[in-house]
Every structure is written in C-alpha cells, then in structure tokens.
C-alpha positions in Angstrom: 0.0 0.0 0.0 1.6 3.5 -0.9 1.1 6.3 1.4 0.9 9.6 0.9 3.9 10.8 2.2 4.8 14.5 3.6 8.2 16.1 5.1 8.5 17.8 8.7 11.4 19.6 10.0 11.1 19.4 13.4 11.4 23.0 14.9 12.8 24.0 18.3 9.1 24.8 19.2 8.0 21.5 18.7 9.6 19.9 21.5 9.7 19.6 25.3 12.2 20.2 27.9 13.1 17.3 27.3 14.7 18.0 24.2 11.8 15.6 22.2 9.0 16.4 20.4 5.9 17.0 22.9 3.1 14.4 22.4 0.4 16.9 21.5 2.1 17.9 18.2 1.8 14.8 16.9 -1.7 15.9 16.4 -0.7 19.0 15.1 1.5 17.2 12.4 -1.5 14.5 11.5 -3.5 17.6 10.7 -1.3 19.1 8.4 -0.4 16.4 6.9 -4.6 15.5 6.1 -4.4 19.6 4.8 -1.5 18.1 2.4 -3.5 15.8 1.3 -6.5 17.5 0.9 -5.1 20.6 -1.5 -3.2 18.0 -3.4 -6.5 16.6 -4.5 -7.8 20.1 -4.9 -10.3 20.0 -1.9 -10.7 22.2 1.3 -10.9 21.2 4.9 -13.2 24.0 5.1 -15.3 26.5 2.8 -18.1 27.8 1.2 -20.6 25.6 -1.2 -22.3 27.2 -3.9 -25.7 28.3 -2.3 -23.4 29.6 0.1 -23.7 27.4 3.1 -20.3 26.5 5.7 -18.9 23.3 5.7 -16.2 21.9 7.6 -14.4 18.6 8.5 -14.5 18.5 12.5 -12.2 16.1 14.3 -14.4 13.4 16.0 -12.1 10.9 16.8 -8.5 10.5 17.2 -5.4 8.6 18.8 -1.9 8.4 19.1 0.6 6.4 20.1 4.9 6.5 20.5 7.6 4.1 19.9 10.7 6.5 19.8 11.4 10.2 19.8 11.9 13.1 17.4 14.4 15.2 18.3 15.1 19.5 17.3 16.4 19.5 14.0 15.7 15.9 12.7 13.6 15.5 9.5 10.5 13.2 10.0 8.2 11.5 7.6 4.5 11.7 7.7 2.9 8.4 6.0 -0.8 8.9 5.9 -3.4 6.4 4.3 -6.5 6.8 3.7 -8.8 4.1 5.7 -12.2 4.2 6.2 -14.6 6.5 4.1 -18.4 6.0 4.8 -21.6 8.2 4.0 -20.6 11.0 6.7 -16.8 10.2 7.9 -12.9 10.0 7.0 -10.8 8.0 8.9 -6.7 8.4 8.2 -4.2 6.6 9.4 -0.8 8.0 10.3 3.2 6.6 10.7 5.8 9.0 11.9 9.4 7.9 10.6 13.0 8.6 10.6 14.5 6.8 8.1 14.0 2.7 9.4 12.7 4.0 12.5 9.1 4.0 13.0 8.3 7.0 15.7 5.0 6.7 16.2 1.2 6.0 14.8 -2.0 7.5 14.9 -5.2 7.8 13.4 -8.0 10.5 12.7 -11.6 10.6 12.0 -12.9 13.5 10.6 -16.9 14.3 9.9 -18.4 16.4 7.2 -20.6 18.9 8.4 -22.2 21.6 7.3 -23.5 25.0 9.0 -26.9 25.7 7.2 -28.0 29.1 7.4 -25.6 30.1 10.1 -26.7 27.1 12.1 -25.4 24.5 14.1 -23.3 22.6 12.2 -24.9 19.0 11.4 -22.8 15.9 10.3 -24.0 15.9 6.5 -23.4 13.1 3.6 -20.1 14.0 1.7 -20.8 14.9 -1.7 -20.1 13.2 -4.5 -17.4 14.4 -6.3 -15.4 15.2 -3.1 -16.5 11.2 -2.4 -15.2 9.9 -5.6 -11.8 12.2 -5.7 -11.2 10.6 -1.5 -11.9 7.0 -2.8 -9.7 7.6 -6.2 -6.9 8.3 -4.0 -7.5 5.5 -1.6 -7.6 3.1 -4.8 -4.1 4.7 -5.8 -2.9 3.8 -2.4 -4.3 0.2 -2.1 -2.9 -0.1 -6.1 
C-alpha cells in the first residue's frame, strides 16, 4: 500500500524540555499532513458551497501512540493512508518515521458537516465528487 507521504522539519518549538518532540504535536503534524493531502486533490478542509452554506471537516475521533522520539532539527516523515470512508466520515491513518525508524502511529476521524443558514453545524453526507476524488486516492494507495 503507498502512502501519501509528507516532510516535517522538526522546529525547536516543537519539542519539550526534554529536548523531544511533545506528544500533542503529533496531532498537530497528523493535521497538516490531512491539509496536504487534501489541497493535493484540490479539496478544502473547510469553505463555502455554492448556495453559500459552511462546511467543515471536524475532528471526531482520534489517537496516538509512541515508539521513539523526534528530536530538534531531525527531518521526519508523515505516511498517511486513507482508511475508512463511509456516507458521513474520514478515517486516516498515520506513521511518523525517521529513516527505518518508526516514531509513532496514529489515526484521525474526521466528519463532514455543514452549517446551514448560520446554524449548528450538522454531520451531512459527503458529496459526490469530493467522495469519488477521497476513494480515487484510496484506490491509488491500495494499487
């Protein structure tokens, strides 16, 4: 299966006192990572439809878990694979490398939801053509 595969640098910010990368931006990098992915199929994690109404991709679910640290100035890979698509839902999986060394792995469940009329935002089917461009690239991955 090929993943989709994105480059961190891992900035001074990023980690601990430790001198490690702090758990929670793991979550930061699995986002950007899903953004990556997203523009490279031309879609938006959020925006505007054409009658005008919000939508969004809202985190509903997500985990992580570490096997060996990242460390200032290292450069990481993000391997992301598309899982799970139903009616409503993305899930992504995640692997965090350097090199042969796997860092850590995680996974994300995303909603789409729109915000009719300025509403509350309710979990809505995922159209179509965004539906057919996720599962195209999930084919490519599984090819």
């Amino acid at each position: 299966m090929k993943p989709f595969i994105v480059q961190r640098l891992i900035e001074f910010y990023d980690t601990d006192t430790a001198g490690i990368v702090h758990f929670a931006n793991y979550y930061r990098f699995m986002e950007e990572a899903e953004h990556a992915l997203f523009r490279s199929l031309g879609l938006q994690i959020k925006g505007r439809l054409p009658d005008g109404t919000r939508f969004g991709w809202p985190r509903v679910a997500s985990r992580c878990s570490y096997s060996a640290p990242a460390r200032y100035d290292e450069i990481i890979e993000i391997h992301l694979r598309i899982g799970r698509r139903s009616t409503r839902s993305l899930t992504t999986s995640y692997e965090f490398r350097r090199g042969d060394t796997k860092l850590a792995e995680g996974e994300m469940t995303i909603a789409y939801c729109t915000f009719p009329n300025g509403e509350k935002m309710q979990a809505t089917a995922i159209p179509d053509d965004v539906a057919a461009l996720l599962d195209a690239a999930a084919a490519e991955q599984a090819g």
